[in-house]
C-alpha atoms as one frame of an Amber mdcrd trajectory, in Angstrom:
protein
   0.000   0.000   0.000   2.951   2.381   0.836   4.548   1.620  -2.692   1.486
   2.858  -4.490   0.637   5.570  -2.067   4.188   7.010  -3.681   3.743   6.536
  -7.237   0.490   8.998  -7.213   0.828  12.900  -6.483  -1.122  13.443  -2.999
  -2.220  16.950  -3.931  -3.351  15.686  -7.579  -4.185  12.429  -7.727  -2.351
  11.714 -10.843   0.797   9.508 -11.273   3.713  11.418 -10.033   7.095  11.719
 -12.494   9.253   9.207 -11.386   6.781   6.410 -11.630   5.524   8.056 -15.290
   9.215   7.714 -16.726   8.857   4.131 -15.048   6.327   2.563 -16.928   7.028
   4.214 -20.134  10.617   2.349 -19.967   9.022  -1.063 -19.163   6.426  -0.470
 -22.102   9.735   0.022 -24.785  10.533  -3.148 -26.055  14.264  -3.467 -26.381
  16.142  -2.286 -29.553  17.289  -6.173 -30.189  13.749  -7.296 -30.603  13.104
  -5.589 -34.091  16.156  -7.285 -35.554  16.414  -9.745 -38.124  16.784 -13.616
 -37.044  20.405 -14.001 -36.446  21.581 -10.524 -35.996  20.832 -10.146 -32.014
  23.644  -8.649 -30.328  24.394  -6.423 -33.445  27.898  -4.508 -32.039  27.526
  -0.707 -31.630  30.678   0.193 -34.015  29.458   0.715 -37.334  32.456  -1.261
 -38.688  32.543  -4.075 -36.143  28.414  -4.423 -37.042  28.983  -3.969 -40.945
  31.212  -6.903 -40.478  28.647  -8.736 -38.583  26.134  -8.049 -41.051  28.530
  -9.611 -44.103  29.421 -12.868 -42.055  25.113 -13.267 -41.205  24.840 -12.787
 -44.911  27.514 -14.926 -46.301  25.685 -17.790 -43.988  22.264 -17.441 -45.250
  23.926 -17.343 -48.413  25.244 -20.346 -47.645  22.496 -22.055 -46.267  20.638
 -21.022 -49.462  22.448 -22.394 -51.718  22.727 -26.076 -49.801  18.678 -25.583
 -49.524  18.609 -25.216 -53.591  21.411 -28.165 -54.033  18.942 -30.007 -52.122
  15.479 -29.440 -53.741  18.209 -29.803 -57.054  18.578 -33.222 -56.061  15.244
 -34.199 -54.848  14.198 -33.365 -58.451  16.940 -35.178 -60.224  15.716 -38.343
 -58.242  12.263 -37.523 -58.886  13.048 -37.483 -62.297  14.959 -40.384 -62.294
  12.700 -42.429 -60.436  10.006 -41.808 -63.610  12.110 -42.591 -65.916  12.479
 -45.895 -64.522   8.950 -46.383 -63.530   8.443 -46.015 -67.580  10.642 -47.796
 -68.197   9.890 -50.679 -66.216   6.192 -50.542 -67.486   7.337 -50.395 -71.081
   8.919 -53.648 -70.667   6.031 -55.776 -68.863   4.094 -54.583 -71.493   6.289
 -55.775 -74.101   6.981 -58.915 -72.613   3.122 -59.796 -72.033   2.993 -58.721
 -76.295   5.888 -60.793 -77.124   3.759 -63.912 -74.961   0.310 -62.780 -76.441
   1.716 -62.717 -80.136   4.148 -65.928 -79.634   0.967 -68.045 -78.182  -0.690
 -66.929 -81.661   2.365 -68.070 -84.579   1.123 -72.020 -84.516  -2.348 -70.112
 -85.672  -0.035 -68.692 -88.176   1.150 -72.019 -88.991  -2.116 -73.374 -89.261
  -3.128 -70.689 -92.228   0.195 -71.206 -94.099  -0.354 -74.752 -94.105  -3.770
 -74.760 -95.366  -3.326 -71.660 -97.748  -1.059 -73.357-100.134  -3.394 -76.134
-100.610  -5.414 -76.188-103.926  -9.268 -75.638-104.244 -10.591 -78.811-106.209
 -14.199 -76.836-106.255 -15.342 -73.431-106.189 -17.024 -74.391-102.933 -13.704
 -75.017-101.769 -12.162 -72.161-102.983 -14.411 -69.871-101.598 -13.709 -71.250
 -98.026  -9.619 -70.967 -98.853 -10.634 -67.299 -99.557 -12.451 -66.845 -96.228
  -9.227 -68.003 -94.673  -7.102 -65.718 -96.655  -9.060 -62.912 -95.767  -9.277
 -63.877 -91.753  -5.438 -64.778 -91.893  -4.550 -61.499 -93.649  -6.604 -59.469
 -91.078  -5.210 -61.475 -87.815  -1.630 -60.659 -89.604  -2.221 -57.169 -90.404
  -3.445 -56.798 -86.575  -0.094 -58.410 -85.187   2.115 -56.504 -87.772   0.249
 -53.518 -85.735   1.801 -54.747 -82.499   5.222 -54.677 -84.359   5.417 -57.933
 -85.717   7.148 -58.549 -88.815   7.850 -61.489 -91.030  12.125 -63.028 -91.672
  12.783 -62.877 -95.083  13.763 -66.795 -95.636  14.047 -68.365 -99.438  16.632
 -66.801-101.853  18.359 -64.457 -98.706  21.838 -65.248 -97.670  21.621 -67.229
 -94.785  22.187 -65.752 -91.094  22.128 -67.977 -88.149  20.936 -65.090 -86.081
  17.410 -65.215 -88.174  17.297 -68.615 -89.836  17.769 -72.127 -88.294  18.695
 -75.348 -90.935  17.350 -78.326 -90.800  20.513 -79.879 -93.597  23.732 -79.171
 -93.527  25.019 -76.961 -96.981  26.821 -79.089 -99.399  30.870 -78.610 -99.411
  32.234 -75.717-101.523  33.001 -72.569-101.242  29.963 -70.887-102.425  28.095
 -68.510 -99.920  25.241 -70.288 -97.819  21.975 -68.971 -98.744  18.430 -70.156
 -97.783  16.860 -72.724-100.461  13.318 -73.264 -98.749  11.401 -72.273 -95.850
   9.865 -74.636 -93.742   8.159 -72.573 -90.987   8.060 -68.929 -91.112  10.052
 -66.918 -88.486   9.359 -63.342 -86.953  10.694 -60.822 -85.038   9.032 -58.156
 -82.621  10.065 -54.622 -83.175  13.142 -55.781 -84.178  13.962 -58.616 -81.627
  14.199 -62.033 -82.718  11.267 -63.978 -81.872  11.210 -67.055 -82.973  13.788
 -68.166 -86.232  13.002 -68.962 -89.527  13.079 -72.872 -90.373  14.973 -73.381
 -93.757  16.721 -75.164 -95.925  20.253 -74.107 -97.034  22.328 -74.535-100.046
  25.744 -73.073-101.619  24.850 -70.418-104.034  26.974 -71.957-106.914  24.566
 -75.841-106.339  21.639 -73.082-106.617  22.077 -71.715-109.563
């Protein structure tokens, strides 16, 4: 009661001077507060604090730059990471093509076989041209899907693309293919299955 009794002016009720100046000191918020993050405790010589100042800046600087090396790299693998993805994707889908289209070449087969036959009757021929048409419709449809026929008879042979069934006769003529047994293929460009051939010298050929 005595302390308050004090800080008012008896004759005027009102705060006296002393405790005025008082509270207007604890209302200022020190000078420190309104600086930047990092710059408390700024020196009071100008050169001492513009040195200060450079060394805060050359940190956030710093910091900065590892920040955007960072978010660099998070991209990068981000990137990366897609790239795979696709690629991975890609090639289930082309292997569960190259299974579709290999579980359909003894259908293949099954046309060439029956295409070369003759047609005795016109009742005959005119189910040999249904066939033609459905074969040449199911092939046009694989050759979509990136399938495409091995050249076989009259090429030189290549036992990357053709497999014999007889052994070339001695000589020293090239080895070329004489007769195809069972047509081969390849899938956008990839061996799928090999041609079945015959072989010969080119000089016994001609």
């Amino acid at each position: 009661m005595a302390d308050s009794h004090r800080d008012v002016d008896d004759s005027t009720g009102r705060p006296t001077v002393e405790a005025a100046e008082k509270a207007t000191v604890e209302a200022t918020p020190e000078t420190d507060a309104t600086l930047p993050v990092g710059l408390e405790g700024l020196p009071a010589d100008p050169a001492e604090a513009l040195g200060f100042v450079l060394e805060a800046l050359r940190q956030a600087e710093e910091r900065a730059d590892q920040a955007h090396q960072s978010h660099l790299r998070a991209l990068a693998d981000l990137d990366n990471y897609r790239k795979r993805m696709r690629r991975e994707q890609s090639t289930v889908a082309s292997q569960a093509t190259a299974r579709t289209i290999s579980s359909l070449l003894s259908v293949l087969d099954s046309f060439d076989a029956a295409l070369v036959l003759e047609a005795p009757s016109e009742k005959d021929q005119s189910v040999l041209s249904g066939m033609r048409a459905t074969y040449e419709l199911l092939l046009s449809t694989l050759q979509s899907q990136g399938l495409e026929m091995i050249p076989a008879a009259g090429e030189s042979f290549s036992p990357d693309l053709h497999q014999p069934i007889n052994a070339p006769p001695p000589g020293d003529g090239e080895v070329i293919v004489s007769n195809e047994v069972r047509r081969g293929y390849r899938l956008d460009g990839r061996l799928l299955r090999a041609a079945l051939v015959e072989v010969t010298r080119e000089n016994d050929a001609e």
